[in-house]
Structure formats: structure tokens, C-alpha cells
C-alpha positions in Angstrom: 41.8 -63.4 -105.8 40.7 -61.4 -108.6 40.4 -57.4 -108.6 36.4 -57.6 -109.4 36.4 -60.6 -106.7 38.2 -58.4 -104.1 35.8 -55.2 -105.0 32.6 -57.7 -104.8 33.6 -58.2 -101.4 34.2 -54.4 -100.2 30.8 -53.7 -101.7 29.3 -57.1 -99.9 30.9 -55.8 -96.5 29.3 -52.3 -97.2 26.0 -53.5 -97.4 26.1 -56.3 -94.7 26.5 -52.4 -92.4 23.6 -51.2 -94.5 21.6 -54.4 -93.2 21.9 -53.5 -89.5 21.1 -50.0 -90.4 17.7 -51.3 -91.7 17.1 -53.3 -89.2 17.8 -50.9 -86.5 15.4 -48.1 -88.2 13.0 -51.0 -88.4 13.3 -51.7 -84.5 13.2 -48.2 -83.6 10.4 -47.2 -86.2 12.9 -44.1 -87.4 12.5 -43.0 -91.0 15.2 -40.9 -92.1 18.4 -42.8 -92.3 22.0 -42.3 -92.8 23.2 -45.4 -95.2 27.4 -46.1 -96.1 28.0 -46.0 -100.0 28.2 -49.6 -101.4 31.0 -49.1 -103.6 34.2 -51.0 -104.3 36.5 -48.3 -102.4 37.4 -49.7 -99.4 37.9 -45.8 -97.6 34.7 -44.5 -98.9 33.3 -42.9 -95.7 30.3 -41.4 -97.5 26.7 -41.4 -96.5 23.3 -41.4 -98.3 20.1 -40.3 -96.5 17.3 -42.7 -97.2 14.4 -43.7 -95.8 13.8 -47.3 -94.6 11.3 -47.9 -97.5 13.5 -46.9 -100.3 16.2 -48.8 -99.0 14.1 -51.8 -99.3 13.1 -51.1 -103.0 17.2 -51.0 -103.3 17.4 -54.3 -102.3 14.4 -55.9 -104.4 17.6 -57.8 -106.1 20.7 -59.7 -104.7 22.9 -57.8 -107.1 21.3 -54.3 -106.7 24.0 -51.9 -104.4 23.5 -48.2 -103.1 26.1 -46.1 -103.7 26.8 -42.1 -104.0 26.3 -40.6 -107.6 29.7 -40.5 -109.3 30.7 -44.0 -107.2 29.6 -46.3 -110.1 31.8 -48.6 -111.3 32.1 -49.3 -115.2 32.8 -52.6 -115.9 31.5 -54.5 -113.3 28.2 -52.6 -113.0 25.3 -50.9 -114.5 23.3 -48.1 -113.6 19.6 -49.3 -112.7 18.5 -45.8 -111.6 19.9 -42.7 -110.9 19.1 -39.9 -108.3 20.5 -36.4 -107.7 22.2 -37.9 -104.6 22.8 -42.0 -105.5 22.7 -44.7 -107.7 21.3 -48.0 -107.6 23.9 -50.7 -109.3 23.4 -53.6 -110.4 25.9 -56.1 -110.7 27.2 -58.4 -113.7 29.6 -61.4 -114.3 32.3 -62.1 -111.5 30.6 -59.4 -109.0 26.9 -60.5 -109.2 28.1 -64.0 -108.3 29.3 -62.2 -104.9 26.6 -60.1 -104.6 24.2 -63.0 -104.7 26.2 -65.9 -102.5 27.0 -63.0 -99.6 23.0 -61.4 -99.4 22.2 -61.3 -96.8 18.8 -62.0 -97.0 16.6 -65.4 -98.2 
């Protein structure tokens, strides 16, 4: 398996925990929401406060991925949009392929 394959799927397993997040703030109408960082580094144990609305507009795209500012990856992804606190990613090559067969959603 490839590095950018292996780091596709960290980033894939990250967000599948993001999913139940959503859903759970969903079931329980909260709005404020602690999210894990999407990026490649398997010990990343770092948060990003969202709410369930801008969560969503992260995941308008099967390649787009949350993760902390200064957890971007070059090479395998490119900044979309940037905020004092985190970054939506898009993915390219190897990774989007990842990112699009493991979303979670239709």
C-alpha cells in the first residue's frame, strides 16, 4: 500500500467519527460541536468546534476534509478555505480516489 493510500485511509477513518458526530448533534438538536481533525496523522487527538451547519458545508464534496490550521498536507491536498482555527482540504490524485470510494454519504 502506498503512503498517500495509507494517509487516505487515516483521513477516511477520521471523518467516518466526524459522521456520527453530525448525526448525533442532529438527533439531539445541539449546535456547538466538538469535531476530530481529518488529517493523515494517525495520533492527532485534536478538536475543532463547529457547528452542525458548517460541518455540512465541509462536506458539500467527497474529497473535501476538516482539519486543524497548520495540519494540511502538501502534496496530496489543497487548501479550499482557510479559518483562524481550520482548514477545509480538498483532495487530489491517489487520496481523492479514497476520499470519494469511502464517503460516507450518497
Amino acid at each position: 500500500m502506498s503512503r498517500d493510500r495509507r494517509r487516505a485511509e487515516n483521513e477516511a477513518a477520521f471523518r467516518a467519527i466526524n459522521e456520527s458526530i453530525a448525526a448525533l448533534g442532529r438527533r439531539y438538536g445541539t449546535q456547538a460541536l466538538e469535531f476530530v481533525c481529518e488529517c493523515s496523522d494517525p495520533d492527532c487527538t485534536e478538536r475543532v468546534s463547529l457547528t452542525g451547519a458548517a460541518y455540512e458545508r465541509v462536506r458539500a464534496e467527497a474529497t473535501y476534509f476538516l482539519v486543524v490550521t497548520g495540519h494540511e498536507a502538501a502534496g496530496i491536498e489543497r487548501v479550499v478555505r482557510r479559518e483562524p482555527t481550520f482548514s477545509i482540504v480538498e483532495k487530489g490524485g491517489e487520496a481523492a480516489e479514497v476520499a470519494a470510494s469511502t464517503d460516507p454519504r450518497p
